[in-house]
N, C-alpha and C positions, 0 to 999 in steps of 0.2 A: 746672791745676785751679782755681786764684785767678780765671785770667783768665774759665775759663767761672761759674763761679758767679758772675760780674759781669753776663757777657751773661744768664742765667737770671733775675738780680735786674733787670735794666734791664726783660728783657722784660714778667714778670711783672707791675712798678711799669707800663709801661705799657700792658697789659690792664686794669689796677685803674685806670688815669687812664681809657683811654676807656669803660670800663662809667661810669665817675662824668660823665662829660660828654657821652655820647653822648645822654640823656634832655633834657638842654637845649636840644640841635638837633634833637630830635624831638619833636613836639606829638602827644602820646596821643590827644588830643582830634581832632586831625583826620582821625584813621580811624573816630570815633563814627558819622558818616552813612553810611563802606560795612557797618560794624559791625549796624546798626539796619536797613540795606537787607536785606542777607541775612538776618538772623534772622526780617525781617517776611517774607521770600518763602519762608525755610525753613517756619515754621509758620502761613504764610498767614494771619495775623492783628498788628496794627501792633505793633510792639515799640520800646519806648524807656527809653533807656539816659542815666544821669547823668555828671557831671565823669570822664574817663578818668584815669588815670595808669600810666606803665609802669615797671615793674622788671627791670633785664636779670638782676639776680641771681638771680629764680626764673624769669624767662621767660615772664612774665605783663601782661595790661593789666589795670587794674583798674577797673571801674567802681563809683562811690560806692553806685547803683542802677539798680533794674530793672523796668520796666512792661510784662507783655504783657496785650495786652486779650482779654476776653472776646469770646465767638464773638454778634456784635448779635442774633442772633435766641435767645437768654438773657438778656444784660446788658449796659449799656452799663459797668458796674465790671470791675475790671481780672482777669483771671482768673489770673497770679502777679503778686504783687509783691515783690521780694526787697531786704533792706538794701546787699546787693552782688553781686559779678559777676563773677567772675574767670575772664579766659580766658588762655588758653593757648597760645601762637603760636611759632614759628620762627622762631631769631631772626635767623640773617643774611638772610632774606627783608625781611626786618622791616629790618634796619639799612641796610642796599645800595639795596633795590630800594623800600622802603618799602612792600611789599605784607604783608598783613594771612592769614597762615596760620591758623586756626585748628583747635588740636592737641588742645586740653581744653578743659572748659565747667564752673564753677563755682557753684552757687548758694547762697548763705549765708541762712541763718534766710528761709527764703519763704515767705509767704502763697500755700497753694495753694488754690481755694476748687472743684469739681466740684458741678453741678449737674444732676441729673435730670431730664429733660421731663415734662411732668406725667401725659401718657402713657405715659411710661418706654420707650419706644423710642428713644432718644437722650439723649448727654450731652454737656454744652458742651464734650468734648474731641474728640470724635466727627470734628470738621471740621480737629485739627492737621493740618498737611502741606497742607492745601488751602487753596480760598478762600471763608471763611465770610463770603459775601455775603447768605445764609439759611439760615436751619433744614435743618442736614446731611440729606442722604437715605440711606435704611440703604441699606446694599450686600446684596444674598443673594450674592454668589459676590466668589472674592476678587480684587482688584483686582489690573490690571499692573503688575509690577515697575516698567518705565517710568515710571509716571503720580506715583509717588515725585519728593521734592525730592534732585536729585543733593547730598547732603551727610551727612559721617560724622566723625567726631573719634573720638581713643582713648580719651580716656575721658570721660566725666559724670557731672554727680556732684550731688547736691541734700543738704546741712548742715543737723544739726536746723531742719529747715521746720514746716510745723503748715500741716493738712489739714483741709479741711471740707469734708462732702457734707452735701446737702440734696437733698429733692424738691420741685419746682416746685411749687407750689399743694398743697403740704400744710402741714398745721398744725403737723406735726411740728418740734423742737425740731433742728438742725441737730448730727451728730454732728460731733468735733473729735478730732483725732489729732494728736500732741504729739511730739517732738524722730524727725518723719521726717526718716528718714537714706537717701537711697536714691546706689549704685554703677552706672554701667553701662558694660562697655568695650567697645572696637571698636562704637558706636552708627552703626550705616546703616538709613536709613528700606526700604533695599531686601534687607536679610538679615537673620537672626536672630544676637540677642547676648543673652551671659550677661547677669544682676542677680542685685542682691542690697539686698532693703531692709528694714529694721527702722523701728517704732514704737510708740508709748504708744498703747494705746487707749481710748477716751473710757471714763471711772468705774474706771480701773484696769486692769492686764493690757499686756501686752505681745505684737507680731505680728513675724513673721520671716517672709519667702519667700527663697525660693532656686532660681533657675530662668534660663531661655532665655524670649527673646521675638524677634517679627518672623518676616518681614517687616511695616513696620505697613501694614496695609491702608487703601489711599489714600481710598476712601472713606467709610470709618466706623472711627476709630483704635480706638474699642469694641470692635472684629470683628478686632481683630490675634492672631494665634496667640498660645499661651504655654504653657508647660509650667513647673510647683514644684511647691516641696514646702515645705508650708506650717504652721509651727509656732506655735500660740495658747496663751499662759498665764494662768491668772486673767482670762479674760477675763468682763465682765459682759454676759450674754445679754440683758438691754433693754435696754442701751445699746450694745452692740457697732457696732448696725447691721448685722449678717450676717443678724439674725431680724428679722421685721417687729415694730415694737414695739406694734402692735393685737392681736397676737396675746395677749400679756397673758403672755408665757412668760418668767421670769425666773430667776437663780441665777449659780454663780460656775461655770465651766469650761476646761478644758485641751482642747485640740485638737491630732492630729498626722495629717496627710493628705496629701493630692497634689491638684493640679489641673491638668487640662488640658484647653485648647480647640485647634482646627482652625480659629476664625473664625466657624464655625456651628455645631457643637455642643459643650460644656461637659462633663466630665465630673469629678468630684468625689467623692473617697472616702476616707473613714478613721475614724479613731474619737473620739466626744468623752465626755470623763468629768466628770458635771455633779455642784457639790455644791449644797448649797440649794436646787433645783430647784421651780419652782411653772411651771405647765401651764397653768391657764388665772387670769382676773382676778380670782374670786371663792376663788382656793384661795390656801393659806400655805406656807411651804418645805417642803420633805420633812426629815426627820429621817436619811436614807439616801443615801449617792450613789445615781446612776444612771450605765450606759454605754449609749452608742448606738451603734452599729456600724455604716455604712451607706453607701451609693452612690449618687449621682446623676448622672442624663443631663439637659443642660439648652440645649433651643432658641434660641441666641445671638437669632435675630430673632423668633421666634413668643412668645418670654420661658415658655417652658413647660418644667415638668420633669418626670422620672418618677422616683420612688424603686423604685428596683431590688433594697435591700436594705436592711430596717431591721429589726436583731436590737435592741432594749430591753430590757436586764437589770439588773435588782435582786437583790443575793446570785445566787440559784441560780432564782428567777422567770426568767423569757425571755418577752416577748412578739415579737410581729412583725407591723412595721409598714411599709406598702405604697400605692401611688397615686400621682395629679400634682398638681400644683401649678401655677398660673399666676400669674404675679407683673407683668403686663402691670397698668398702674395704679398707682394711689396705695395700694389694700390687696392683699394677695397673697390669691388664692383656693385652696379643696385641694377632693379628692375622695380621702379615704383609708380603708382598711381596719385594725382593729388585731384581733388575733388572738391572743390567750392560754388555752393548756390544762394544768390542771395544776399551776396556780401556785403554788407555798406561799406559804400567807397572813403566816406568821408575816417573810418576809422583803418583804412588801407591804404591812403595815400602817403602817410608818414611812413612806410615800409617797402612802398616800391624801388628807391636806392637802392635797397638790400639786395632784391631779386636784377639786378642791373637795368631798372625803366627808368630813363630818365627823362623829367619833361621840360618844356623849353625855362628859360632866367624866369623868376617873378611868376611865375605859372603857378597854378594848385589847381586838382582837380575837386569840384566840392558836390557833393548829394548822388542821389542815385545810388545804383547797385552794378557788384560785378560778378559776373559766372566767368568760371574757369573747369576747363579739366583737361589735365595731362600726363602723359605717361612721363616719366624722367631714364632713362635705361643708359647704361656706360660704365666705366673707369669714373670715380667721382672727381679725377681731374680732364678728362674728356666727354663730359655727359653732354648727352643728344634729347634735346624737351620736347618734343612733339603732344600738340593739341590745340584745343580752341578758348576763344575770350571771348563773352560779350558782356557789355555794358549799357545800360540803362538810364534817362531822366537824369545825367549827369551835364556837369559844365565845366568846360577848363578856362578858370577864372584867370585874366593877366596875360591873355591871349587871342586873340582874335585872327582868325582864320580868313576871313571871309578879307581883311585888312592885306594879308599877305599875301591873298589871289588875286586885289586888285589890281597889280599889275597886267593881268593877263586880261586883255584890253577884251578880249570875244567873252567874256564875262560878263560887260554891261557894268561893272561898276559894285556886282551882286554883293550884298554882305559887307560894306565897305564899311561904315559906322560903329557897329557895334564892339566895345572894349572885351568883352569873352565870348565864347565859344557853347551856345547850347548843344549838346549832343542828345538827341532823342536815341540813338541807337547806334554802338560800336560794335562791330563784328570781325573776326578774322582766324582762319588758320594758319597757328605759326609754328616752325621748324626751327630751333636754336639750337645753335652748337658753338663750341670756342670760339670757330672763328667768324661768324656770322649769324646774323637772323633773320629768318624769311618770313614774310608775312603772304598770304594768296587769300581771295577769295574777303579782299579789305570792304567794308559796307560802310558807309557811314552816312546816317543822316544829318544835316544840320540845316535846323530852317532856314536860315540867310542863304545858304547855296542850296540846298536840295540833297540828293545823292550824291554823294563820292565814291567811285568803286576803285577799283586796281590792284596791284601787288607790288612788292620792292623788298629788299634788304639793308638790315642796318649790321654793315661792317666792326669788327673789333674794336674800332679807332671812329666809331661812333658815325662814320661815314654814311649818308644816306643815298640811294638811288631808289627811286620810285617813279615807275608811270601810272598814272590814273588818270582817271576822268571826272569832270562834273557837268553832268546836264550834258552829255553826250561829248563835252570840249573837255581831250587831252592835253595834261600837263604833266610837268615833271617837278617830282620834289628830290634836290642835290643839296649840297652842302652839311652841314653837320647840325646833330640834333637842337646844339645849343644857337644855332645859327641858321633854321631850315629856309632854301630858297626853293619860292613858288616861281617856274617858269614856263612859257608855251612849250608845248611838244610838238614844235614846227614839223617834225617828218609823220606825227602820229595824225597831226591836220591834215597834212599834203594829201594823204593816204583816206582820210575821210572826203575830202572832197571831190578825189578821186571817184570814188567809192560813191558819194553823192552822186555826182555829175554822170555816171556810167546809170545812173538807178534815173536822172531825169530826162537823159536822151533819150530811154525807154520809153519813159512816158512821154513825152514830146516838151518838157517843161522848163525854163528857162531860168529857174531858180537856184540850183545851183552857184550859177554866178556869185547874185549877188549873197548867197551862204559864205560861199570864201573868201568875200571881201571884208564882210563882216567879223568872219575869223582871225581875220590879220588885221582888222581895227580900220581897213579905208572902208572908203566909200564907194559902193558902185559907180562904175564910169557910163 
């Protein structure tokens, strides 16, 4: 027993003597140039690698750093740069034969920078696996298996790196993603393999996918299959970078979906629950979450999508939202429909901020129902809303209408009393765009005055002009929403009594008169 635990202890002692001397007769460094060969032939753009050193103890060479360059027809700066490099190798290949195995791929803290064509039919990553002598050409169908770099290791692996996309010739501020961590094993440029990658997303929020990918398609790594399932928290919706940040859509949201491509088309679906939410540039958060339910099919080369299914819910409201999207360019355009019937108001008045309605200090609309339907079509930082609103058995409480028209003396006084606003019926078609809102075709019932009809625009800067009528007496509403002033429409009067007076000369009747006295508040003489 003595004698073997001696040969055990000799042995031992000398596996530990040659792991500690074996690195002195082997120079790490001079496997750097087949090192730097194949990485540059594997992703067909130049790769350069710092000082080596090897460890038998983990199995590993390590490099101090790491240069792969960008694709020339994007940048002549490097598109990773990493603080190190740990690869992974086999080692009696390695110690015998001096041949360079590689088993695993490490990348510690990398600069990974992705950038967009300004076109957006391309990204500087588009041409890995190939040879990016110019501007990658999209593939429509997927490449051969063959045409792949014969090369695969078990695992790779990318250590909080920091991610930045940008698009080519825009102004836009580059988004940045913070302690990217990404897993992938059994990696072959010619089959599909698991991932799994987690990071910070820019202004807060956290991203998780969990999926397959590959084969990666040889001609545009863009166009490579992929299937996850894709978990977002607290993420910030203009900074994310999933929404275009022209659109003006902002708030804090949770996301739990699936995503998957074939190479050519995209398909994407699940649900996000947004808090603070604002729609478009000129509105302030909602007071209420919102959920969006919804599906997308998305043309990998044409860059077009179709929403297949957007249920928009507030409390127990539901609207439904519909159309495509083309995100080819620097702004994404839409053609959509929104469609609400029925709506309780009371679970939609925390929300209208968001969509830019603002109503007067101390105001709330409370009960009742609201119908909408609208088309939305544009640039989503130029969008044009055209359609109609009506409401219902509604009141706008902390307001009173009928208080603000009393000064408009041909009134009688009507409506003077009452502290809100009953609305039996609001109607109107409106036309919004950047820089203004048009309303036509304004109906409003309220018992204390009767009918209100007319049209007007509410300017950028919240500016109102409106002429209408009640009970046949034109006024004008001016001044600003927070502040609206009811005044006579002295020229719209002149013009009725005109108008009168011509209608009772006909009939021989002497009324008139005393009608336009009454409208300017004297008294018949």
């Amino acid at each position: 027993m003595s004698r073997n635990v001696k040969i055990t202890g000799i042995v031992v002692g000398a596996l530990i003597l040659i792991v500690i001397i074996i690195p002195f007769f082997i120079d790490a460094n001079s496997f750097r140039p087949k090192l730097e060969s194949e990485l540059s032939s594997t992703l067909g753009r130049p790769v350069k690698v710092g000082n080596l050193s090897l460890s038998l103890f983990s199995g590993a060479v390590k490099a101090d750093d790491i240069t792969i360059a960008d694709d020339p027809a994007f940048s002549k700066a490097a598109f990773v740069q990493a603080k190190s490099l740990k690869v992974g190798v086999e080692l009696l290949p390695l110690i015998f034969s001096k041949s360079l195995n590689v088993t695993e791929l490490t990348l510690n803290q990398p600069e990974i920078n992705l950038v967009r064509s300004q076109d957006g039919d391309k990204w500087n990553f588009s041409s890995l696996g190939g040879q990016a002598t110019g501007a990658p050409a999209l593939a429509t169908t997927a490449a051969p298996a063959s045409s792949n770099p014969n090369f695969s290791v078990t695992k790779l692996k990318v250590n909080d790196g920091r991610l930045t996309v940008s698009h080519a010739g825009s102004s836009d501020k580059p988004r940045v993603y913070d302690k990217v961590d990404i897993t992938v094993t059994k990696f072959s440029f010619t089959n599909s393999f698991p991932f799994t990658m987690t990071a910070s997303l820019p202004a807060g929020g956290t991203l998780k996918l969990d999926g397959t990918a590959g084969p990666v398609n040889a001609n545009n790594a863009a166009l490579t299959p992929l299937q996850a399932k894709v978990m977002v928290h607290q993420m910030n919706l203009a900074a994310s970078g999933f929404i275009d940040p022209a659109s003006g859509i902002s708030g804090i949201a949770d996301f739990d979906g699936t995503v998957s491509s074939d190479g050519h088309a995209a398909k994407t679906s699940g649900t996000l629950n947004a808090d603070k939410l604002q729609v478009v540039q000129k509105g302030s958060p909602a007071g209420k979450p919102l959920q969006l339910k919804y599906s997308v099919t998305y043309d990998l080369v044409k860059q077009t999508g179709t929403l297949t299914e957007g249920d928009v819910t507030v409390g127990k409201a539901v609207a439904h939202l519909s159309g495509t999207y083309d995100s080819h360019g620097t702004t994404t355009s839409v053609n959509l429909k929104l469609d609400g019937q029925g709506m309780p108001v009371d679970d939609l008045e925390a929300v209208l901020p968001a969509v830019g309605i603002i109503l007067p200090p101390k105001s709330q609309l409370k009960g009742g129902t609201l119908a909408v339907n609208f088309s939305i079509v544009g640039p989503v930082d130029k969008l044009v809303e055209t359609g109609t609103i009506r409401m219902q058995n509604s009141a706008l409480s902390g307001f009173s209408l009928g208080s603000k028209m009393s000064a408009i003396s041909a009134l009688g006084g009507k409506g003077g009393g009452e502290k809100d606003t009953t609305i039996q019926n609001f109607s109107a078609n409106v036309h919004a765009t950047p820089a203004s809102t048009r309303a036509d075709n304004i109906n409003l019932a309220v018992p204390s005055l009767g009918t209100v009809t007319g049209a007007g625009t509410v300017s950028a800067s919240n500016a109102l002009d409106f002429k209408m009528k009640a009970d046949a007496i034109p006024f004008l509403i001016q001044g600003k929403i927070a502040d609206p002033k009811f005044v006579p429409d002295m020229k719209g009067m002149a013009g009725s009594v005109v108008n009168g007076a011509l209608g009772g000369a006909k009939s021989g009747a002497k009324a008139p008169l005393s009608a336009a006295s009454g409208l300017l508040g004297k008294a018949p003489h």
